[in-house]
KEKOL-531350 format. One record per residue (C-alpha): residue in one letter; x, y negated, z. Coordinates in nm, 4 decimals, padded with zeros to 6 digits, m for minus. Each point is the difference from the previous one (the first is absolute). Layout:
! KEKOL-531350
{r=a | x=X | y=Y | z=Z}
...
//
This chain:
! KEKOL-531350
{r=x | x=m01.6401 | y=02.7076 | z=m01.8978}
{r=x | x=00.2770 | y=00.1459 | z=00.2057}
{r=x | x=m00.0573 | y=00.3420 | z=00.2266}
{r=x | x=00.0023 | y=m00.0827 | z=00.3596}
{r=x | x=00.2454 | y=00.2218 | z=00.1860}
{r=x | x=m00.2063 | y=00.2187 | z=00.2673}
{r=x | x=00.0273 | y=m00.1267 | z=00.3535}
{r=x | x=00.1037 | y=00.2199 | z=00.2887}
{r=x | x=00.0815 | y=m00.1237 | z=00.3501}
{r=x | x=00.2329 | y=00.2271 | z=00.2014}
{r=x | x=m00.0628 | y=00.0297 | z=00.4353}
{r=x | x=00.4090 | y=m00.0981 | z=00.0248}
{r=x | x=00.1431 | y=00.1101 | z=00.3356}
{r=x | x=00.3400 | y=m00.0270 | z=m00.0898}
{r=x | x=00.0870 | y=00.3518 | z=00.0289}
{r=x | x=00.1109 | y=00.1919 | z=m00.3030}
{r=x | x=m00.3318 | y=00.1525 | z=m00.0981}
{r=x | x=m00.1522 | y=m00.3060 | z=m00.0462}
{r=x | x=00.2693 | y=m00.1787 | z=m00.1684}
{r=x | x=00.0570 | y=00.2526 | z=m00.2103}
{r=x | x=m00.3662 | y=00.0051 | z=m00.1255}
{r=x | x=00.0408 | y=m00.3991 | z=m00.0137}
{r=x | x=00.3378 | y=00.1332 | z=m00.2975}
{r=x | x=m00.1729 | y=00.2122 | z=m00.1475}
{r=x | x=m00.3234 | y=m00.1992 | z=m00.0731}
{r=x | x=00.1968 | y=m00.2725 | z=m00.1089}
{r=x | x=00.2037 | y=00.2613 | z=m00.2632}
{r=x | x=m00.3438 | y=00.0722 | z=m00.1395}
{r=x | x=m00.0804 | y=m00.3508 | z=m00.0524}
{r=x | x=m00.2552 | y=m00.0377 | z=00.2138}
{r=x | x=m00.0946 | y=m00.3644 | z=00.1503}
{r=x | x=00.1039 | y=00.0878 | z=00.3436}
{r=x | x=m00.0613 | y=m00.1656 | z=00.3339}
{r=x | x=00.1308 | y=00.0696 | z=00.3416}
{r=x | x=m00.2637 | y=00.0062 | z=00.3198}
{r=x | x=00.0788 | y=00.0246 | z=00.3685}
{r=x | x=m00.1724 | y=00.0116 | z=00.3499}
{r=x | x=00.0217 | y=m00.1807 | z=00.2901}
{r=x | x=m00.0710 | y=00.2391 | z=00.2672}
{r=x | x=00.1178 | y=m00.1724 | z=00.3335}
{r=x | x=00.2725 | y=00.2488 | z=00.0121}
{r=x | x=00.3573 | y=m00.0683 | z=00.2119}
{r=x | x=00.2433 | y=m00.1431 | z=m00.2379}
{r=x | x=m00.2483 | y=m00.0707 | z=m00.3043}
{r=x | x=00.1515 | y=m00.3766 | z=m00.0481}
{r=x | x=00.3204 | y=00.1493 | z=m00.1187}
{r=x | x=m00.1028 | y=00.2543 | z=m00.1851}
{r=x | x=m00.1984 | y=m00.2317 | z=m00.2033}
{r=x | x=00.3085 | y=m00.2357 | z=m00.0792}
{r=x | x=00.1651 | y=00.3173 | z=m00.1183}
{r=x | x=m00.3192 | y=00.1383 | z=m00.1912}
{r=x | x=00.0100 | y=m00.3588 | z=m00.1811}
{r=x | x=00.3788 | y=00.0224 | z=m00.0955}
{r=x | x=m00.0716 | y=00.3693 | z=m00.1316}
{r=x | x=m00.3184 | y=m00.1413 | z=m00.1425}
{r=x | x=00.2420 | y=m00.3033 | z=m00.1640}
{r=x | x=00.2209 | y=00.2597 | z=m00.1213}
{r=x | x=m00.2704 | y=00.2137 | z=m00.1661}
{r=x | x=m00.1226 | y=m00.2584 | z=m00.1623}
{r=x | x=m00.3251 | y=00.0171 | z=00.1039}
{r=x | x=m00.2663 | y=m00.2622 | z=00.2363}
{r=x | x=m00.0248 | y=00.1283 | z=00.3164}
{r=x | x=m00.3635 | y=m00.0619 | z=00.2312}
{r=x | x=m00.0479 | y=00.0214 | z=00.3645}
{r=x | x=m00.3266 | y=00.1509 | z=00.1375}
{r=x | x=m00.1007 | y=m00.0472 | z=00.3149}
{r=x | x=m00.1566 | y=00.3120 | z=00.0879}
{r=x | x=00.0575 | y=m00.0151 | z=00.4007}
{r=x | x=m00.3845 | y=m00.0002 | z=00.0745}
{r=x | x=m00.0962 | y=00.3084 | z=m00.1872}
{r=x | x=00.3447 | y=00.1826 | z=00.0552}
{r=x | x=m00.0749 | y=m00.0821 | z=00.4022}
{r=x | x=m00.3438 | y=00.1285 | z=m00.0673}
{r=x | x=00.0004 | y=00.2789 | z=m00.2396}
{r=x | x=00.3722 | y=00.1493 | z=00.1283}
{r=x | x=00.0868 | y=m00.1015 | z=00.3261}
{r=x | x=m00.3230 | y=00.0397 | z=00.1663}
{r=x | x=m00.1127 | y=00.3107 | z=m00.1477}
{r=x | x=00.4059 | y=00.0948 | z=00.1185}
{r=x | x=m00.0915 | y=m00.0622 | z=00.3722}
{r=x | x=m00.4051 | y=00.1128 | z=m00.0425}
{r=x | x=00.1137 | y=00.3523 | z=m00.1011}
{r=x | x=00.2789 | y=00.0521 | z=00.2154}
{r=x | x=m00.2563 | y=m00.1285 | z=00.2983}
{r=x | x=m00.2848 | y=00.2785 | z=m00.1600}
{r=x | x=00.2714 | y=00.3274 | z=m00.0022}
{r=x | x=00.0771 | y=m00.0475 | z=m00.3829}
{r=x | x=00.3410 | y=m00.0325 | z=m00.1390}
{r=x | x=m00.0206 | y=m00.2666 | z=m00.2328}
{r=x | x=00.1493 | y=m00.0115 | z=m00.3692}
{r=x | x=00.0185 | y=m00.4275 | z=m00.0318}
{r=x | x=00.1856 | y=00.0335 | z=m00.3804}
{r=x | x=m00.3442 | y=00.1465 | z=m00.1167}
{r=x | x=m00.1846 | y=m00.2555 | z=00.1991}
{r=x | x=00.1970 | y=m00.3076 | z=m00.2035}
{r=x | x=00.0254 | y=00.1687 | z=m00.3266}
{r=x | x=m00.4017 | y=00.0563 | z=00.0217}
{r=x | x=m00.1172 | y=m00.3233 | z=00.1545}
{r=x | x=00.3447 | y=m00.2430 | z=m00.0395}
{r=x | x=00.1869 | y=00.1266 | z=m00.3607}
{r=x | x=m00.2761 | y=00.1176 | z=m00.2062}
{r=x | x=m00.2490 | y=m00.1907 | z=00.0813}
{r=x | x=00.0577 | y=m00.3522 | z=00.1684}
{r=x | x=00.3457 | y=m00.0474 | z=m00.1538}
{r=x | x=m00.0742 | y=00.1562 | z=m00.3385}
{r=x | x=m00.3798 | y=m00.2121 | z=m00.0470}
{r=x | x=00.2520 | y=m00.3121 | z=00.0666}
{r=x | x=00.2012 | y=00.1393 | z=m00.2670}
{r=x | x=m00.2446 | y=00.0803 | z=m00.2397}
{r=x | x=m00.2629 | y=m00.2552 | z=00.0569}
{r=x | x=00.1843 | y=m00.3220 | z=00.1566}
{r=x | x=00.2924 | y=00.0679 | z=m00.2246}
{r=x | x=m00.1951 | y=00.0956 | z=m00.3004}
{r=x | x=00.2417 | y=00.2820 | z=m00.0409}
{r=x | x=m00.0875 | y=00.3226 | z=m00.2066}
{r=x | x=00.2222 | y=00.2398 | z=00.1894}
{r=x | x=00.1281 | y=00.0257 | z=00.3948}
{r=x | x=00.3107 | y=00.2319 | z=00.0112}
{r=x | x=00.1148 | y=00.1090 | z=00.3287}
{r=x | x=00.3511 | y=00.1848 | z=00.0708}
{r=x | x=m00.1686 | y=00.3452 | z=00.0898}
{r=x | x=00.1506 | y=00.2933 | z=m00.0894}
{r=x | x=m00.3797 | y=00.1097 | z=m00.1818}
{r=x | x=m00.1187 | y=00.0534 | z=m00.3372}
{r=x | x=m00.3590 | y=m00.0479 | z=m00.0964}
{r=x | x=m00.1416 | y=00.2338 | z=m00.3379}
{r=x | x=m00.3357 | y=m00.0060 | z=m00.1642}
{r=x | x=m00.2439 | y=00.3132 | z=00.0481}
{r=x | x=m00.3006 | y=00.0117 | z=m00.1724}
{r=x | x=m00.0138 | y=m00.4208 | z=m00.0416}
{r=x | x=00.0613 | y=00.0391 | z=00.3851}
{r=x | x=00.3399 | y=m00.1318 | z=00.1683}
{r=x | x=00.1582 | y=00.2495 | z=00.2410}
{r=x | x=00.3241 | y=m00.0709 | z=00.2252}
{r=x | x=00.2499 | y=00.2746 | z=m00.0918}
{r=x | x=00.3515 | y=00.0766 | z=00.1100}
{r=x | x=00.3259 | y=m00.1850 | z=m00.1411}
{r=x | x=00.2808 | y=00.1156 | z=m00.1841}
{r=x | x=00.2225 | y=00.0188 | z=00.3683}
{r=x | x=m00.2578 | y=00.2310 | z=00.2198}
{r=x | x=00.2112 | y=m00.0748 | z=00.3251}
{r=x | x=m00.0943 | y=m00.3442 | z=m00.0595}
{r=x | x=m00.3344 | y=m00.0264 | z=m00.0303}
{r=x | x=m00.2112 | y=m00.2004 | z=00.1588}
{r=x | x=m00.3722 | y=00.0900 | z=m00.1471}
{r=x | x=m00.0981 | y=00.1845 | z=00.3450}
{r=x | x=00.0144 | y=m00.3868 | z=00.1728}
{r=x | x=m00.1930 | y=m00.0983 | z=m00.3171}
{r=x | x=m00.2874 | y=00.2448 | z=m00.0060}
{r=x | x=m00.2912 | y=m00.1929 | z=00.1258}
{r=x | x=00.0615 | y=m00.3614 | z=m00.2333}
{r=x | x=m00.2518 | y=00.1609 | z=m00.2285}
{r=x | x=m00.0230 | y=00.0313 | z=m00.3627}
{r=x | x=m00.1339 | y=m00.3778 | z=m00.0815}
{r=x | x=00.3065 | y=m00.0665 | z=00.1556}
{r=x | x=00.2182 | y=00.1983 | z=m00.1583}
{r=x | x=m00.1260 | y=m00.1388 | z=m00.3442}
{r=x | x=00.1840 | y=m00.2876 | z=m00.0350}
{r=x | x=00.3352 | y=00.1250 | z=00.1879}
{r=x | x=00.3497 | y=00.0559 | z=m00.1355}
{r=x | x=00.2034 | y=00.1758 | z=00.1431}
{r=x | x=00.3452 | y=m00.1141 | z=m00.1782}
{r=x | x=00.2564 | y=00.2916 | z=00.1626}
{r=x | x=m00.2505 | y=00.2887 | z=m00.0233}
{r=x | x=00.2472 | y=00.1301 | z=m00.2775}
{r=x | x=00.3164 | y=m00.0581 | z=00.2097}
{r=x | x=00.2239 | y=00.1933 | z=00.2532}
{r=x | x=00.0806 | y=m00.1676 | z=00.3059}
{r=x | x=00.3518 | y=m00.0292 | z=m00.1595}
{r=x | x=m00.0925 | y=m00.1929 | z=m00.3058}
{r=x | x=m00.1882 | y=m00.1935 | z=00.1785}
{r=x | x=00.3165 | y=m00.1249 | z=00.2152}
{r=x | x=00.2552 | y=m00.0005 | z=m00.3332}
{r=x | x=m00.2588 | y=m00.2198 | z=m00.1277}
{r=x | x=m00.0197 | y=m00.2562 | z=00.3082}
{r=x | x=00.3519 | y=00.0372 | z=00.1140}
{r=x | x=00.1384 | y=m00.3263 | z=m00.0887}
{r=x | x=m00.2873 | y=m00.1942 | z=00.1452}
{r=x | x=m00.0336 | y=m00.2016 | z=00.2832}
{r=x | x=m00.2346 | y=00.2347 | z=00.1707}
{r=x | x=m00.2069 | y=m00.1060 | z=00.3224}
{r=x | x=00.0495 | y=00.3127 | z=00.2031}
{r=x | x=00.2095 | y=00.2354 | z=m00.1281}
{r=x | x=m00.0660 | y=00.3027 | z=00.2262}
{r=x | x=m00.3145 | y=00.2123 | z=m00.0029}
{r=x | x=m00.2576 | y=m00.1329 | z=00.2561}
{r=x | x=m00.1119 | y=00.3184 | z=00.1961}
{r=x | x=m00.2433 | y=m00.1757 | z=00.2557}
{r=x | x=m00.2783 | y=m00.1536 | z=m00.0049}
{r=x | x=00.0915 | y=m00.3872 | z=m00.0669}
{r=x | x=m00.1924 | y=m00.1684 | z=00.2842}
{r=x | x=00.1679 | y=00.2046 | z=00.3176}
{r=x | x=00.2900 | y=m00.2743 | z=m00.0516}
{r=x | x=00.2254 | y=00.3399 | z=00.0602}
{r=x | x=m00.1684 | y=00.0387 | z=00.3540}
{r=x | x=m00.0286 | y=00.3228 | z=00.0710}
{r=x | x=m00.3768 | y=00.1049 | z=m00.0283}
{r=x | x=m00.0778 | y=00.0770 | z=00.3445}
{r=x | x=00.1313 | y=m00.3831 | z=00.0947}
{r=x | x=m00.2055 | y=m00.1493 | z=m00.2457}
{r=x | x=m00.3040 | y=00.1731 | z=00.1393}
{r=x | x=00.0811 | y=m00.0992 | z=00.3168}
{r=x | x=m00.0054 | y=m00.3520 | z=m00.1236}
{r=x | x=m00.3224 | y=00.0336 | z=m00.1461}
{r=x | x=m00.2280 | y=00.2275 | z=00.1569}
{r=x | x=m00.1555 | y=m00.0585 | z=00.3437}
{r=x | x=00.1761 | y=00.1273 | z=00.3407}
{r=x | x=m00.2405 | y=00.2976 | z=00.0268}
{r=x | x=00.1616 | y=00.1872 | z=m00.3246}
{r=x | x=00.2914 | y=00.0741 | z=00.2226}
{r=x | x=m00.0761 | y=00.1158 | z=00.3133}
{r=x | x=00.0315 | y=00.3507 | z=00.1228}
{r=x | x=m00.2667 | y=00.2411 | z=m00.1327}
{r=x | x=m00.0470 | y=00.3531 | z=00.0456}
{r=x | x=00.1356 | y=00.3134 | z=m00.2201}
{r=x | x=m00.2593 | y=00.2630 | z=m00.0821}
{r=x | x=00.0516 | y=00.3402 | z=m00.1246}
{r=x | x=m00.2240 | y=00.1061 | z=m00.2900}
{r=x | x=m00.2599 | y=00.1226 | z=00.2145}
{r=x | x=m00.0112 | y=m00.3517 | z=00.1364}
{r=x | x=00.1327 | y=00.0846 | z=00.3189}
{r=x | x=00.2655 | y=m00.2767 | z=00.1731}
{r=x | x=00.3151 | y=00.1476 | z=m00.0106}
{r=x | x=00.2405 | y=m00.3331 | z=00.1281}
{r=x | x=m00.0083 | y=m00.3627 | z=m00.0838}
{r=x | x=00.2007 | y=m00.1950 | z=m00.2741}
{r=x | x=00.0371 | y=m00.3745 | z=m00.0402}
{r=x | x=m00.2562 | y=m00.0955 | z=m00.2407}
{r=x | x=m00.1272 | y=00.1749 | z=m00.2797}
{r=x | x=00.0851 | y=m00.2315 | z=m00.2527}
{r=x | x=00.3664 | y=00.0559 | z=00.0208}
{r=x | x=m00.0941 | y=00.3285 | z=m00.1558}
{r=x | x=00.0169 | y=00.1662 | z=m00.3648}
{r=x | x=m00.1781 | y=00.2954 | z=m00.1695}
{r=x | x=00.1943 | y=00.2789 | z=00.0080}
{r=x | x=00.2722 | y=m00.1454 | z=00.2679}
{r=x | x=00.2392 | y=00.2531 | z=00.2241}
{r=x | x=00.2584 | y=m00.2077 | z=00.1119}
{r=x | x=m00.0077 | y=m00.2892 | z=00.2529}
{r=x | x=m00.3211 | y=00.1237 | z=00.1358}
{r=x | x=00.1072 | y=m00.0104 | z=00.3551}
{r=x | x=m00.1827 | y=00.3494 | z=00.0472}
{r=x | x=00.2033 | y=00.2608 | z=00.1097}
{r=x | x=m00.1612 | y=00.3612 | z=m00.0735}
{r=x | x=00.1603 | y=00.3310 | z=m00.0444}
{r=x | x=m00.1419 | y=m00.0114 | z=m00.3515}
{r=x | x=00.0496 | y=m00.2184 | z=m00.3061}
{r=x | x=m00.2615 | y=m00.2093 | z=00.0386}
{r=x | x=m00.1378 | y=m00.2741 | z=m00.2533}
{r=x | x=m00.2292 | y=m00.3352 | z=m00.0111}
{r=x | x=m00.3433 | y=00.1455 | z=m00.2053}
{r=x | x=m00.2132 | y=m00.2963 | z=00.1011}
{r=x | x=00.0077 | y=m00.3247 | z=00.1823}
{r=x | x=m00.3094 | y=m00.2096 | z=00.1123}
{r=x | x=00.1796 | y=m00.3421 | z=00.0039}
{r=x | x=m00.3837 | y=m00.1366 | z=00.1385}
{r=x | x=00.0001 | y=00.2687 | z=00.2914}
{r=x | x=00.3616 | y=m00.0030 | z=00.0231}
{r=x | x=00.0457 | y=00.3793 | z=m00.0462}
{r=x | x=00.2664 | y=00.2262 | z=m00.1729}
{r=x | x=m00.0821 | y=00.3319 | z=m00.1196}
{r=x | x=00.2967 | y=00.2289 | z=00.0547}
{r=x | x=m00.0112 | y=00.3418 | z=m00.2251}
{r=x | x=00.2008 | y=00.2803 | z=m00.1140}
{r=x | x=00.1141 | y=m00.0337 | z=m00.3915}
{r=x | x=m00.2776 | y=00.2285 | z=m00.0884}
{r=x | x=m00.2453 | y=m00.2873 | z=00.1198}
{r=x | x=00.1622 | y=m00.2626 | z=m00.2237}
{r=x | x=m00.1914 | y=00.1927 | z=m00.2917}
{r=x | x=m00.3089 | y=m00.1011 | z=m00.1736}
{r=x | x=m00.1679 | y=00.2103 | z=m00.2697}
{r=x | x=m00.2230 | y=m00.2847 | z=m00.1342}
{r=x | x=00.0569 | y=m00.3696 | z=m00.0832}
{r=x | x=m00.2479 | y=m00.2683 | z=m00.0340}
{r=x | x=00.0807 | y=m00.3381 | z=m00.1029}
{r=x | x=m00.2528 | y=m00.3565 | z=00.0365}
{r=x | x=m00.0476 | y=m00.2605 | z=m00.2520}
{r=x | x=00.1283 | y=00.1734 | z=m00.2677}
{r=x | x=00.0698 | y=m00.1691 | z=m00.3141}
{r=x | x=m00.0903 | y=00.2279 | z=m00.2809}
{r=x | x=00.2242 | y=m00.0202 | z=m00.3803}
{r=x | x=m00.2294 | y=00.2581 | z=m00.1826}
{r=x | x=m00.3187 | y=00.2268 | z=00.1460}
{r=x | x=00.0720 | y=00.2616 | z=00.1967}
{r=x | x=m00.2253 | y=00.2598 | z=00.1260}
{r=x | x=m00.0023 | y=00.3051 | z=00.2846}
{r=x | x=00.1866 | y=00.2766 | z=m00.1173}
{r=x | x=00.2997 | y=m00.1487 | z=m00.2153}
{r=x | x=00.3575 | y=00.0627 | z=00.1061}
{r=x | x=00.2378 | y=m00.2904 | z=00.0478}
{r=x | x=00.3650 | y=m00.0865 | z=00.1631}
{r=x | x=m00.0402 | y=m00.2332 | z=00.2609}
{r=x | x=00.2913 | y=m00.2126 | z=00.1861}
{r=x | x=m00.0954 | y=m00.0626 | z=00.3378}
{r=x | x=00.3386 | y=m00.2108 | z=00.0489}
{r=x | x=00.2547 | y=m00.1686 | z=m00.2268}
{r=x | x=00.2458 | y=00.2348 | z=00.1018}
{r=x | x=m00.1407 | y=00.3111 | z=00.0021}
{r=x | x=m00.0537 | y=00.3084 | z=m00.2783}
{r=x | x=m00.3271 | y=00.0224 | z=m00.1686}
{r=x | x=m00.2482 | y=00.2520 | z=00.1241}
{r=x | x=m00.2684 | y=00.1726 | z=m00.1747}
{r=x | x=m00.3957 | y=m00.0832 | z=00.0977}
{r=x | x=m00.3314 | y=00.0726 | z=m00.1093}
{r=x | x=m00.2554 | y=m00.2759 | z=00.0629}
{r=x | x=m00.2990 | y=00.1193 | z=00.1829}
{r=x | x=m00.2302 | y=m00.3088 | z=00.0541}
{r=x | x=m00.0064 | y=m00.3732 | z=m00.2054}
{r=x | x=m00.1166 | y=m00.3137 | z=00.0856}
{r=x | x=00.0077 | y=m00.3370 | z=m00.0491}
{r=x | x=00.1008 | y=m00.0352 | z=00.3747}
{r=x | x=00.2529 | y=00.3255 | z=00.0142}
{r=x | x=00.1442 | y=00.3163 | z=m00.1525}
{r=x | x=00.0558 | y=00.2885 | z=00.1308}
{r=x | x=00.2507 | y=00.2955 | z=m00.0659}
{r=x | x=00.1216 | y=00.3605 | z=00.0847}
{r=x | x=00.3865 | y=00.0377 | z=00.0031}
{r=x | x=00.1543 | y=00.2757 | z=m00.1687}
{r=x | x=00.1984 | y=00.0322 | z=00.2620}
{r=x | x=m00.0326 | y=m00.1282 | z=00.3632}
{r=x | x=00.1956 | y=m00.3595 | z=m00.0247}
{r=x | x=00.1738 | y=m00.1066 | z=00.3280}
{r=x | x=m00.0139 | y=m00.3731 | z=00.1421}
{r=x | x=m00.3073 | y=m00.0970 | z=m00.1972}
{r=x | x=00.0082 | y=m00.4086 | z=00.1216}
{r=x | x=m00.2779 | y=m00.1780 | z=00.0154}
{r=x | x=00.0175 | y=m00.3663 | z=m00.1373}
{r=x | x=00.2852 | y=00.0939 | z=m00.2569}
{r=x | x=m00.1172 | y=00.0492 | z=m00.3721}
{r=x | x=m00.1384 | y=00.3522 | z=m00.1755}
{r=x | x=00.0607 | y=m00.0812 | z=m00.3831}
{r=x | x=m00.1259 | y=00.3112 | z=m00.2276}
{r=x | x=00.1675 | y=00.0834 | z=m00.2647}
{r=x | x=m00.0396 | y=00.1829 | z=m00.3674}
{r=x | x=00.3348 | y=00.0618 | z=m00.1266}
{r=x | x=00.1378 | y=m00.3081 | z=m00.0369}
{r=x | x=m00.2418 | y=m00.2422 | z=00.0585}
{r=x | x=m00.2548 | y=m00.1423 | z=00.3005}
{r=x | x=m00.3240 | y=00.0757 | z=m00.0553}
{r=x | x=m00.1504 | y=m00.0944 | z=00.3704}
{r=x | x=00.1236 | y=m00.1757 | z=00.3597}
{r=x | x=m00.0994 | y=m00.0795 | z=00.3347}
{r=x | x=00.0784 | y=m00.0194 | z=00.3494}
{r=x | x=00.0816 | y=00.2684 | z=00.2316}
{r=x | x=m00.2493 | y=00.0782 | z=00.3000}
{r=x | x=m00.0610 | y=00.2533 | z=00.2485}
//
């Protein structure tokens, strides 16, 4: 009887993450297989014939998915629903939670008959307790757990994360002499086709999103008009069209009404959080003190949790946190690892 190598299919995008997690795997002598999805997106036929000349070079079969229903579904539409409700969408956490690690990774796992999915996330995963936990990577500037937060622990069980114990610069030294897909970074999000966002919406959203709408001051009062409150951000000063003797800054928009709340910095900051549909790693009760990340790019701050639920949690900031935005993700934090998740709301 001979012992059957362990399967693993890797999500292969081309870039060096992935394909360095496809090396890797391979090193370890794993039985690895290369899966891709077709997601309708501008200029997808040619990346595939270069994905299948990496995927030749690697040594490894390479499947197509078509996952353009669900991604136009689960992604896209939540994309434009949000932006239409006031919310500032996050769509990486909407396709790692409905499109990666779930609809991709069950094709893996149960179509494939694989025993492992390995994505190119900069992530590790440890064991808690006979509980798995996301925790932070060897390279901290890299990681990507915060846009992971809500896939959930059953998830999480059969993951690997290949580079978790790499630096971004191993992780190039190991790909550099491979025919890599796209060899710069991708910064936006992949179905904008490098529109800018506000011509996208444009595209997509009905007429009435962008037609002049009033400005309010915090007291609700119209103060001037602007040209529809969807062009607007959280926490915006510049390009308002408002002129005022004072620094003034975007504190809410009502995309619906088509009003933008115009307030002083003071007004930009909120003492409590509260985020919906949370997704929850471990128990957590009123009363315990966690870090929180209400964006990807921004410092932890310390909360105390004052109310759970199944449908919310609740907190207290430490200290009053400015540009709280609803739709983007809380993820709460002990030390190193995610122990609960959910969405922004107001």
């Amino acid at each position: 009887m001979t012992n059957r190598k362990q399967k693993v299919v890797v999500a292969l995008s081309g870039g060096k993450d992935s394909t360095a997690s496809v090396v890797l795997l391979k090193e370890q002598d794993y039985n690895v297989q290369a899966m891709t999805m077709k997601l309708g997106i501008k200029g997808e036929d040619q990346r595939f014939e270069k994905l299948k000349h990496l995927a030749q070079v690697l040594t490894v079969p390479l499947k197509i998915i078509d996952m353009r229903t669900p991604f136009q579904e689960k992604v896209i539409d939540y994309f434009l629903r949000a932006y239409a409700a006031s919310l500032t969408p996050n769509p990486c956490v909407a396709c790692n939670n409905n499109i990666k690690f779930n609809l991709l990774m069950q094709e893996a796992l149960k179509t494939q008959q694989a025993d492992f999915y390995a994505t190119g996330h900069y992530a590790a995963k440890t064991l808690v307790n006979g509980h798995y936990f996301l925790t932070e990577p060897k390279d901290r500037t890299k990681s990507q757990i915060y846009f992971l937060s809500m896939i959930g622990e059953e998830a999480l069980k059969r993951v690997i994360f290949p580079i978790s114990a790499l630096t971004i610069e191993e992780v190039r030294k190991k790909v550099e002499d491979l025919p890599l897909v796209n060899k710069e970074e991708s910064q936006d999000v992949c179905f904008l086709h490098d529109k800018k966002l506000i011509d996208y919406l444009k595209k997509h959203l009905p007429k009435r999103y962008f037609k002049p709408g009033d400005f309010l001051d915090v007291r609700g009062n119209k103060i001037g008009k602007h040209k529809g409150a969807v062009y607007f951000t959280i926490g915006q000063r510049r390009g308002t069209g408002f002129a005022s003797d004072r620094k003034l800054y975007v504190v809410k928009k009502d995309v619906q009404n088509n009003t933008v709340t115009l307030g002083e910095e003071k007004h930009l900051y909120a003492d409590t959080l509260t985020v919906a549909k949370p997704v929850y790693w471990k128990e957590i009760k009123t009363g315990d003190v966690f870090k929180v990340k209400i964006r990807y790019m921004t410092p932890f701050s310390e909360v105390e949790i004052t109310e759970v639920s199944k449908e919310y949690i609740k907190a207290k900031f430490a200290k009053p946190e400015k540009s709280v935005t609803p739709g983007q993700i809380g993820a709460f934090y002990q030390d190193d690892i995610i122990v609960a998740a959910g969405y922004i709301s107001l």
